[in-house]
Residue frames relative to the residue before (quaternion, step in Angstrom):
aa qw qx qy qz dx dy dz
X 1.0000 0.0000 0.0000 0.0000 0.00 0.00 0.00
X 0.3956 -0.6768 0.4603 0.4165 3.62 -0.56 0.95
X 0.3745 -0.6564 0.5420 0.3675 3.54 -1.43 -0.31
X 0.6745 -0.5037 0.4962 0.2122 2.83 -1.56 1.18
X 0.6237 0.5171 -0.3385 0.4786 3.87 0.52 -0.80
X 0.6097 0.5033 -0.3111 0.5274 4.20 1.16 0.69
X 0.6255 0.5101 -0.4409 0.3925 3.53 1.47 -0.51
X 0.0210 -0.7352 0.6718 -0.0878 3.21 -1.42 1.26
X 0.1005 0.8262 -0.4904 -0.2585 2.87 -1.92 -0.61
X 0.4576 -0.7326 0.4985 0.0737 3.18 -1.26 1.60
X 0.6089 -0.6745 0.4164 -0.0283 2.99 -1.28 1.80
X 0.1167 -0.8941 0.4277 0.0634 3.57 0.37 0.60
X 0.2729 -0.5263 0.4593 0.6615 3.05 1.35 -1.81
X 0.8746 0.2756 -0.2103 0.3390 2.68 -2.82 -0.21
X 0.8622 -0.2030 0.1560 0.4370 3.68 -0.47 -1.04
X 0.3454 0.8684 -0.1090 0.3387 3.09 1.87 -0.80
X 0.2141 0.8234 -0.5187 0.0845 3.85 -0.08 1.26
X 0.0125 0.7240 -0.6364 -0.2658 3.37 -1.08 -0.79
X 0.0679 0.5909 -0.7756 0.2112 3.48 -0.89 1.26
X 0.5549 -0.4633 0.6274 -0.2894 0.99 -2.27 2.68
X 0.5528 0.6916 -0.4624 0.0478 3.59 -1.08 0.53
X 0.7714 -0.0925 -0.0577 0.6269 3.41 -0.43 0.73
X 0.7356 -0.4373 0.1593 0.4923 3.76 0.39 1.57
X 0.3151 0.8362 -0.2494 0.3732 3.62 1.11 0.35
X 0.3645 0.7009 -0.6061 0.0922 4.36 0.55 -0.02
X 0.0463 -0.6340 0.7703 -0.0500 3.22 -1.58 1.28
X 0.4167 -0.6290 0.6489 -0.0985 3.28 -1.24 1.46
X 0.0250 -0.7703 0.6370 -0.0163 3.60 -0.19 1.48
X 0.8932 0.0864 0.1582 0.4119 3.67 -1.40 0.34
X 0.0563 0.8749 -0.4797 0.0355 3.32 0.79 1.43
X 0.0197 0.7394 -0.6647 0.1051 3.84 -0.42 1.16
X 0.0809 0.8088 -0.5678 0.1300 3.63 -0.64 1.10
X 0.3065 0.7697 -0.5045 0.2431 3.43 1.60 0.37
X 0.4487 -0.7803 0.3906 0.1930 3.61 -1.21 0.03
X 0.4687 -0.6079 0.2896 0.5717 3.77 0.31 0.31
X 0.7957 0.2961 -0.3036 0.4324 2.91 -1.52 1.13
X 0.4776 0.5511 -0.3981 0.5565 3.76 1.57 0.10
X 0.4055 -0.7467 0.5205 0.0840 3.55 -1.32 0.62
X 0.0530 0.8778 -0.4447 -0.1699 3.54 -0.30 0.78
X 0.3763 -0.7963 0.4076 0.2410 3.75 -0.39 1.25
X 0.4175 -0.6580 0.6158 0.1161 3.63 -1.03 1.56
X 0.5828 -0.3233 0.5675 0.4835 4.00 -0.07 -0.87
X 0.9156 0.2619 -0.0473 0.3013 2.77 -2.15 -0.03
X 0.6169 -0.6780 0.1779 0.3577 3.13 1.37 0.75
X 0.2243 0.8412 -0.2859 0.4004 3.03 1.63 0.45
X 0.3038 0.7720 -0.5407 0.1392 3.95 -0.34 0.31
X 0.2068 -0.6614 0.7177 0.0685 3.99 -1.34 0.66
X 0.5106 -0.5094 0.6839 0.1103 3.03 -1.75 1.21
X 0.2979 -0.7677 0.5612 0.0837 3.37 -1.60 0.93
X 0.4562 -0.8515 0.2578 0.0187 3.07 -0.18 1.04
X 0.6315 0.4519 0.0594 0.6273 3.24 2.15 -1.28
X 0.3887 -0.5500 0.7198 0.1681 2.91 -1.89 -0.25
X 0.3038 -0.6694 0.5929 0.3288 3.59 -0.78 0.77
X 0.4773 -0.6474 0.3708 0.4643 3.58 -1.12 -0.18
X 0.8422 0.2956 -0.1193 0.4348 2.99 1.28 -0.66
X 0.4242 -0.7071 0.4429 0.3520 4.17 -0.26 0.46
X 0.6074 -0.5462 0.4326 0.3815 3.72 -0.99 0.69
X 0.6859 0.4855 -0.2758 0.4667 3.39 1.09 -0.63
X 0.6038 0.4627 -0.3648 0.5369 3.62 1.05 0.10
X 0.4397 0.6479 -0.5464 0.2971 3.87 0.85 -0.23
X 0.4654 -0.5359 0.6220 0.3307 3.63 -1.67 0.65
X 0.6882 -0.2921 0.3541 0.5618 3.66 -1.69 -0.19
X 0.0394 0.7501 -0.6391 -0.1656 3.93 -1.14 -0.17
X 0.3377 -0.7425 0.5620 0.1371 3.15 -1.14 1.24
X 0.7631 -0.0440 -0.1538 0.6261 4.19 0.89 0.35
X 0.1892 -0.6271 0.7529 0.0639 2.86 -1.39 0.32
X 0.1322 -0.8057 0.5738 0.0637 3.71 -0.76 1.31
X 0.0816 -0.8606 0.5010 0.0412 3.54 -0.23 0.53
X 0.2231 -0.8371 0.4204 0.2696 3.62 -0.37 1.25
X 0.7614 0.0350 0.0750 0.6429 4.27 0.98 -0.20
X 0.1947 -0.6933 0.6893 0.0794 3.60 -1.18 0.28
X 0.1853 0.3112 -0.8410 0.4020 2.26 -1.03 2.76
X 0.6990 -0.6443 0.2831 0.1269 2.45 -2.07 1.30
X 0.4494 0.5584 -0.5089 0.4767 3.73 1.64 0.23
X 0.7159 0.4062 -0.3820 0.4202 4.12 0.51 -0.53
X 0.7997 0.0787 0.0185 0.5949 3.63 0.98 -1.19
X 0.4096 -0.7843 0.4658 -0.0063 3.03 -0.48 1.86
X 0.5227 -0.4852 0.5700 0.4079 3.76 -1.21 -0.08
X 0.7191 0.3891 -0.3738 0.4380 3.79 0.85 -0.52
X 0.5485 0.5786 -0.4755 0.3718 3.68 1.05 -0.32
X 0.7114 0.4637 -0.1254 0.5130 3.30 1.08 -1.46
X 0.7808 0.1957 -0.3921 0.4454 3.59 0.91 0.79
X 0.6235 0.4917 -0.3503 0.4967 3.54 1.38 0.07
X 0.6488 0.4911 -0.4150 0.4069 3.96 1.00 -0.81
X 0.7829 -0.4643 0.3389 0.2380 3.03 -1.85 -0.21
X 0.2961 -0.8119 0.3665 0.3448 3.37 0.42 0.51
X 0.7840 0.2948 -0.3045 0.4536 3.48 1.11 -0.60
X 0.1848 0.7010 -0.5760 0.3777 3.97 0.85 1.54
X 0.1951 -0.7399 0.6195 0.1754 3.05 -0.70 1.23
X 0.1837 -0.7213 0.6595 -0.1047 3.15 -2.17 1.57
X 0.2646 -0.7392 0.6180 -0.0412 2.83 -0.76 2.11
X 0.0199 0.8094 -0.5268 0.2587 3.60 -0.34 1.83
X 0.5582 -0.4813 0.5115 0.4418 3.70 -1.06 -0.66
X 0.7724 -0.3572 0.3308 0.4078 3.26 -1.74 0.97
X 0.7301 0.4945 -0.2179 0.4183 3.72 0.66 -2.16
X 0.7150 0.4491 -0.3090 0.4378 3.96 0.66 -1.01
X 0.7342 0.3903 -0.3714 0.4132 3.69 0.78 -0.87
X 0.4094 0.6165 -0.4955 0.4547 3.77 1.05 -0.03
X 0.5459 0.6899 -0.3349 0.3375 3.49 0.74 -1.32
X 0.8445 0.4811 0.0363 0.2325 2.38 -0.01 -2.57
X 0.6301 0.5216 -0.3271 0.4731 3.36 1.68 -0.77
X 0.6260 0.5723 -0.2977 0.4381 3.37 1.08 -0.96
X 0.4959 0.6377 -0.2523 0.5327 3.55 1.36 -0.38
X 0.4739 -0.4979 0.5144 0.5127 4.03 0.88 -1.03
X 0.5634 0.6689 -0.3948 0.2815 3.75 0.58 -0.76
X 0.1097 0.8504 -0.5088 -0.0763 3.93 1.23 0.51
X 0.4735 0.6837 -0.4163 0.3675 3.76 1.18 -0.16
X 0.7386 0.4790 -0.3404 0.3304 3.38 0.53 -1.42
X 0.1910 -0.7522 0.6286 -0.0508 3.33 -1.66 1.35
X 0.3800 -0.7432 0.5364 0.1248 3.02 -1.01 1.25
X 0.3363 -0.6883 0.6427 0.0016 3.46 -1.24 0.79
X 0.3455 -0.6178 0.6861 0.1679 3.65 -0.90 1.24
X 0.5549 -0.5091 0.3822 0.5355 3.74 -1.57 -0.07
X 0.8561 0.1542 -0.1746 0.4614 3.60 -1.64 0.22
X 0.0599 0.7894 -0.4659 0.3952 3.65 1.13 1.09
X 0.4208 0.7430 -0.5128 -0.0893 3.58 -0.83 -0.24
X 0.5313 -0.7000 0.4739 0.0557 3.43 -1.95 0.57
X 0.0601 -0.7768 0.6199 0.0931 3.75 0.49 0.69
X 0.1127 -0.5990 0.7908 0.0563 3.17 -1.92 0.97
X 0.1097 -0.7841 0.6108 0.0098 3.30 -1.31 0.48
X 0.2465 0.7727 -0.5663 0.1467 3.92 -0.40 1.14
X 0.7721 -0.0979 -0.1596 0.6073 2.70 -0.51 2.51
X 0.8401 -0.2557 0.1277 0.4610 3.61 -1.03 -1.29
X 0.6062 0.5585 -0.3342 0.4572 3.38 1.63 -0.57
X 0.3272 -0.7990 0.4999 -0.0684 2.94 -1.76 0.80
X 0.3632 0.7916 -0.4912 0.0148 3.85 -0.90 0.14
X 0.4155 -0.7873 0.4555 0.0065 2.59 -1.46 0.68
X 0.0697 -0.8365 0.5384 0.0744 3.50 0.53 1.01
X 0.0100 0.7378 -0.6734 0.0455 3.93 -1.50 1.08
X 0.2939 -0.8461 0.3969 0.2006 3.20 -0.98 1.26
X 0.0341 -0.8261 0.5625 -0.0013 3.53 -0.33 0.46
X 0.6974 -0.6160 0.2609 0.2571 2.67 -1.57 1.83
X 0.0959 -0.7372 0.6649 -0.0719 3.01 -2.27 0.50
X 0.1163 -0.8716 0.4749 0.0356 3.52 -0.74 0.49
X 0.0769 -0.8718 0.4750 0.0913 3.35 0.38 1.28
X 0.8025 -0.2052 -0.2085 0.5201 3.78 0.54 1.37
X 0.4631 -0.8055 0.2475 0.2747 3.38 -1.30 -0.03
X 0.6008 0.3976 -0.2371 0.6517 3.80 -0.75 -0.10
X 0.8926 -0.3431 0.0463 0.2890 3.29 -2.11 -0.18
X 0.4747 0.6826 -0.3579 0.4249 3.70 1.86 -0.46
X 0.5729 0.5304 -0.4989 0.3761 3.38 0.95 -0.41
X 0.4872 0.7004 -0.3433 0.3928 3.96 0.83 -0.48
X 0.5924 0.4346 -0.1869 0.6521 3.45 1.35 -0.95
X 0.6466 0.5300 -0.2799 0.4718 3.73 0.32 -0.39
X 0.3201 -0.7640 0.5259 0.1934 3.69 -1.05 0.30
X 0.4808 -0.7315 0.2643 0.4049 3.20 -0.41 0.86
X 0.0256 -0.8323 0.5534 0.0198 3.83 -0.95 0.82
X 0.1625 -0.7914 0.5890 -0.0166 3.39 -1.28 1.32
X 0.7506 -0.5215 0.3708 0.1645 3.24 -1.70 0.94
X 0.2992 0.7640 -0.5432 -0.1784 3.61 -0.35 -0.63
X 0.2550 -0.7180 0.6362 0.1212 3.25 -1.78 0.60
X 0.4091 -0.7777 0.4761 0.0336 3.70 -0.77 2.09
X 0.0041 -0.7148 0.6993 -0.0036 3.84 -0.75 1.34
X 0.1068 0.6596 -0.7373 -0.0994 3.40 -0.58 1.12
X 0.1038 0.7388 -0.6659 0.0019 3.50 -1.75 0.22
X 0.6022 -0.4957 0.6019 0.1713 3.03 -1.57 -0.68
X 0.8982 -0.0534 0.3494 0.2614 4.01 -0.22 0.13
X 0.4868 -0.7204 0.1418 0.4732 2.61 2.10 1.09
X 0.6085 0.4014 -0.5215 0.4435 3.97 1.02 0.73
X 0.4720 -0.5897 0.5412 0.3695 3.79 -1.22 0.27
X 0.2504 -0.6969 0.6403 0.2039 3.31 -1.19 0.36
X 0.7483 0.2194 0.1244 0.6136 3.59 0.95 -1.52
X 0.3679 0.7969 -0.4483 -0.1695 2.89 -1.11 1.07
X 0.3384 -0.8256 0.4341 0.1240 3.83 -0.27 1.25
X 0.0659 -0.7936 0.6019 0.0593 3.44 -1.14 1.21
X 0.1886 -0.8198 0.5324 0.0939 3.58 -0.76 1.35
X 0.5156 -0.6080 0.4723 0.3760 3.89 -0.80 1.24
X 0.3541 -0.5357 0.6869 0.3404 3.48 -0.23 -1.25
X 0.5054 -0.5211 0.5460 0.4182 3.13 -1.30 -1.34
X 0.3395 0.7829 -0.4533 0.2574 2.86 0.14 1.39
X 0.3116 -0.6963 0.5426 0.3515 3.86 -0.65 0.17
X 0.6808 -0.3860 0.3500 0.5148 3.86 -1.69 0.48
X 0.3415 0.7157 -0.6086 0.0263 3.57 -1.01 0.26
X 0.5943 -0.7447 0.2589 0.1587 3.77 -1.16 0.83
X 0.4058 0.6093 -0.3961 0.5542 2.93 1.73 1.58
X 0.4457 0.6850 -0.2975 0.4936 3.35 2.20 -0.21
X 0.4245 0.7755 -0.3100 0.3497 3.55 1.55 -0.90
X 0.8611 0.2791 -0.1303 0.4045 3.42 0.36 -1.33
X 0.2829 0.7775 -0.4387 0.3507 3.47 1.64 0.46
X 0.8482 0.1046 -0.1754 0.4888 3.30 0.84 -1.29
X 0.2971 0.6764 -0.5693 0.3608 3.60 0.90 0.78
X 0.7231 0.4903 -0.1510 0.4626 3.43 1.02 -1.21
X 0.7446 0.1447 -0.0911 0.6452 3.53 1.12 -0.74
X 0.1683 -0.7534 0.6354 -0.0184 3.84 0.13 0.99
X 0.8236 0.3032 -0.1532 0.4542 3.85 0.65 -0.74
X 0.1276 0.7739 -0.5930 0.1822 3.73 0.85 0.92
X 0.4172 -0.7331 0.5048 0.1834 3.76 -0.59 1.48
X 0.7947 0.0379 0.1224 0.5933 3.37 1.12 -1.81
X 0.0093 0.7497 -0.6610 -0.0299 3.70 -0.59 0.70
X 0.3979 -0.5607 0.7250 0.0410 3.28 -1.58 1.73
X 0.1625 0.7555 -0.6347 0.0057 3.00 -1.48 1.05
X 0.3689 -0.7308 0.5392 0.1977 3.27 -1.08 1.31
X 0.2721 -0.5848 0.7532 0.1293 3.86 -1.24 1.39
X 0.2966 0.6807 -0.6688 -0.0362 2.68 -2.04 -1.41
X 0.0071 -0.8192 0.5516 0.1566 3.40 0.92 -1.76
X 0.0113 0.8778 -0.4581 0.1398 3.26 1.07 0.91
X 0.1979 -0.7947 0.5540 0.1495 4.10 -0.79 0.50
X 0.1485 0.7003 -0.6915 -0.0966 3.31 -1.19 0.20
X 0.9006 -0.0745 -0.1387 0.4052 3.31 -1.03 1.17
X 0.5713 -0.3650 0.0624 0.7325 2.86 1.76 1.35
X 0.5803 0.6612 -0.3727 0.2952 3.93 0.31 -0.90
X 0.4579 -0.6675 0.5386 0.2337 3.13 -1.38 1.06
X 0.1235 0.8832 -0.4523 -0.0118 3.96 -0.61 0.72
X 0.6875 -0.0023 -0.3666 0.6269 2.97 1.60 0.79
X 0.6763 -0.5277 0.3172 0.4043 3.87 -1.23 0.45
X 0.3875 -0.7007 0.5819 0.1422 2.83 -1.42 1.11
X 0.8470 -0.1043 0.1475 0.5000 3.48 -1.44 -0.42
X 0.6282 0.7088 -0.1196 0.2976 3.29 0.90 -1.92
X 0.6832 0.5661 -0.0041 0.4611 3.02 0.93 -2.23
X 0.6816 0.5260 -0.2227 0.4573 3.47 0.61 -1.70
X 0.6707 0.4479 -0.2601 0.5310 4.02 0.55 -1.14
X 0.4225 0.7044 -0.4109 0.3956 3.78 1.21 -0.59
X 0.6315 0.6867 -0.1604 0.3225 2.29 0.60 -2.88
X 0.7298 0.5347 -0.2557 0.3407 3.29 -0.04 -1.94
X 0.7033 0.5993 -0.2653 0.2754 3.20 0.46 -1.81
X 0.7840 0.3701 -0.2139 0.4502 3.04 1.04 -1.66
X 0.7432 0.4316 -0.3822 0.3396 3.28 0.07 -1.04
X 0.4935 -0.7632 0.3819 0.1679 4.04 1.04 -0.32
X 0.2126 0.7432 -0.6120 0.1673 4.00 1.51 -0.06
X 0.5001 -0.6043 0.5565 0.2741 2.60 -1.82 0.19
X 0.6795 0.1351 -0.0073 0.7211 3.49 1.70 -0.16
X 0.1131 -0.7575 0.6410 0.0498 3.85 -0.39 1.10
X 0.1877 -0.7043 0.6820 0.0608 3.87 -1.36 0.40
X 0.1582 -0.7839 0.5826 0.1449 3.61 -0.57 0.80
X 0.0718 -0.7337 0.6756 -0.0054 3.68 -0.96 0.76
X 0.8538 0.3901 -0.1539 0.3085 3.38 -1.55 -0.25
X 0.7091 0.6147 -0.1742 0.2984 3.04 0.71 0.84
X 0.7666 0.1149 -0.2496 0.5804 2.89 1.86 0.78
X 0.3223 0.7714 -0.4532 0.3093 3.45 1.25 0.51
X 0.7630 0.2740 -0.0739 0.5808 3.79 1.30 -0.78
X 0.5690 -0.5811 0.5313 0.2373 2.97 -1.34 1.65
X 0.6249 0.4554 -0.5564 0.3041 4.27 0.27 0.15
X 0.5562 0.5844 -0.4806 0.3437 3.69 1.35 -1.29
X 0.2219 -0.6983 0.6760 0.0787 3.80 -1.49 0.37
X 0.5778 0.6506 -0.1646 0.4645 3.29 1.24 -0.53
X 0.1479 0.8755 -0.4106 -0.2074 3.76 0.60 0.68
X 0.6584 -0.5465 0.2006 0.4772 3.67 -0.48 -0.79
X 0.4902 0.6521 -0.4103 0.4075 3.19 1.49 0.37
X 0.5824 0.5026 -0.4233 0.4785 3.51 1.51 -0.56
X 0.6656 0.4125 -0.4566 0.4223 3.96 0.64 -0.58
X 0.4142 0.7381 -0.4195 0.3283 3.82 1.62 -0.43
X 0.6917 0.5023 -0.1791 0.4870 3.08 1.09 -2.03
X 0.8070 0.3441 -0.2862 0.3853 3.92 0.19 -0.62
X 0.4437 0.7115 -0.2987 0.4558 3.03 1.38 0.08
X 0.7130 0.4184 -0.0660 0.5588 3.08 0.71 -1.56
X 0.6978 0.4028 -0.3392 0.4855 4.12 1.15 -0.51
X 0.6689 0.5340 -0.2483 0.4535 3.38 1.07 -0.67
X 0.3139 -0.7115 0.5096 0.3680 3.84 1.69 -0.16
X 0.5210 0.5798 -0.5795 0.2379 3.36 0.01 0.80
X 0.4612 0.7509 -0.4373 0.1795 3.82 1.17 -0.19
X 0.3658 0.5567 -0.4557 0.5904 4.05 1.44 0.27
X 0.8681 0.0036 -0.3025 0.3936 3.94 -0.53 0.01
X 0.4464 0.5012 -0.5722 0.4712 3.80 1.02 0.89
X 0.1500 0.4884 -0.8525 0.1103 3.29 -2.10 1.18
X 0.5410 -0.6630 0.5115 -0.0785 2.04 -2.30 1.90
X 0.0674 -0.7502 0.6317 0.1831 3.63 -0.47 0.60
X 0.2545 -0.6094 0.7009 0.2694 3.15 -1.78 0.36
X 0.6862 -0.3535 0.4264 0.4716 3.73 -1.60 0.43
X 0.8101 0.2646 -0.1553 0.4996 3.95 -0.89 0.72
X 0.5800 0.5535 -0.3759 0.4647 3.64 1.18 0.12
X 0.2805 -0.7431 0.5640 0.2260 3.38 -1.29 0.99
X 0.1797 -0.6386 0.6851 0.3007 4.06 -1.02 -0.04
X 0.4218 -0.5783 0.6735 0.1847 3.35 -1.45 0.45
X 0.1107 -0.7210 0.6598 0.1802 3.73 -0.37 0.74
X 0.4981 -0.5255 0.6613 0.1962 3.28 -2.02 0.74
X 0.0848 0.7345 -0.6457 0.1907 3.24 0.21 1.59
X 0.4830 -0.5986 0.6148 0.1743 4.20 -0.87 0.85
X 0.0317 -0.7436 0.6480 0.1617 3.51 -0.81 0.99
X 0.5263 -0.6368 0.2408 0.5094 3.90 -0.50 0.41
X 0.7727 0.2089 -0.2962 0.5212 3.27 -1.87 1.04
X 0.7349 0.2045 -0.3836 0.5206 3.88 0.90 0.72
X 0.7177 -0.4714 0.4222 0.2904 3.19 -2.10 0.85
X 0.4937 -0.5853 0.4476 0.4618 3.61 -1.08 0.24
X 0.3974 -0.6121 0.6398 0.2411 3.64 -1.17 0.55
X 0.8254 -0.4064 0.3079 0.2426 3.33 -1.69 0.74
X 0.1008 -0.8204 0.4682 0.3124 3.41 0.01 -0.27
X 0.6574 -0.6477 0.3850 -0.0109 3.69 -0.90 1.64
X 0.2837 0.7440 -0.6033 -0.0438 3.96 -0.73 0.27
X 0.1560 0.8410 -0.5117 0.0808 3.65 -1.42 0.55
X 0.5808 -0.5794 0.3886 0.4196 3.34 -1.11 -0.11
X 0.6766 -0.3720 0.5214 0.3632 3.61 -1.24 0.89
């Protein structure tokens, strides 16, 4: 049985992970554009990149999922969709896995809300569940693909060891509520900032939103991402700094930089969760 004392996760950029757990690698929101490359939203719409991923598509280990939260071109790039594997299975929305099939991707599976997908390699387990999101409000959402949440059960033998909840792209809204009713014990929650605008509109959370985020959903350890790699986000990370820090939540927030690993607080069996860990590769 692998050990649990390996589950991590490695910063890429923008939306961009790689989580490690119990022999497990799942590849979230593959963006691998390069500064100064453009990713194209719809509707003639496009952002300027701003960054460097840390890592090149061509440096990726084997990956056994890839979870995607919506398809725009900051989460799923032209280079994901010509450099991955076509036969990786992607656990996405109804709207992205249509996409994706037409693309060659004949794996990728959509996922109604609170949906889920069990993988299973050997003794280890997970359990991927989507959970709602709202990637702007009123009639702009219509312009907007549709984009969902997901909460990560990795174990071992029907017990959880780890669990990680990713926002999506989404802004605070009052379908977000029943996230942690359902999952009261969320080890790590990933949250996407930025404060991104369309047509002036907020369409993902800003400084404000993010410290919300936190409040409700309750991790034991939150990780902000997304949120300055593109020239649309307005929102930097000192505003989610500032509400953080007013709202007393600045004890279960750590910061990655691009190229940084977290140590998840994964439970080996018959022991307490350990601390959870940040650092440099």
């Amino acid at each position: 049985m692998p050990d649990t004392a390996d589950a991590s996760l490695y910063f890429i950029g923008n939306a961009t992970m790689l989580i490690r757990c119990r022999g497990l690698t799942l590849l979230t929101d593959p963006n691998f554009l390069h500064r100064g490359q453009r990713a194209y939203l719809g509707w003639g719409l496009s952002t300027r990149r701003r960054t460097e991923p840390a890592m090149d598509v061509s440096e990726l280990p084997p990956i056994d999922l890839v979870v995607l939260s919506h398809m725009h071109g900051d989460h799923w790039d032209r280079i994901a969709k010509n450099s991955l594997d076509k036969n990786v299975p992607i656990i996405t929305t109804h709207h992205a896995a249509q996409r994706l099939r037409r693309q060659g991707f004949d794996n990728a599976l959509g996922l109604e809300k609170w949906e889920d997908h069990h993988v299973r390699r050997g003794d280890a387990t997970l359990t991927v569940t989507a959970t709602p999101g709202r990637h702007a409000p009123g009639p702009v959402q219509a312009l907007l693909p549709p984009v969902m949440g997901s909460v990560l059960d990795f174990g071992h033998n029907g017990q959880v060891d780890l669990r990680l909840h990713i926002s999506g792209d989404t802004i605070m809204d009052p379908s977000l509520q029943e996230i942690p009713r359902r999952f009261p014990d969320i080890d790590v929650g990933v949250v996407h900032l930025g404060g991104t605008r369309v047509l002036g509109v907020l369409v993902t959370m800003d400084g404000m939103q993010g410290a919300e985020w936190v409040s409700l959903i309750k991790p034991q350890a939150a990780l902000p991402i997304h949120y300055d790699d593109y020239e649309a986000f307005t929102s930097p990370l000192t505003d989610f700094q500032h509400h953080v820090r007013r709202m007393g939540l600045s004890h279960l927030v750590h910061y990655l930089m691009r190229g940084e690993t977290y140590h998840l607080p994964a439970r080996q069996e018959g022991a307490p969760r350990r601390p959870p860990t940040s650092g440099p590769v």
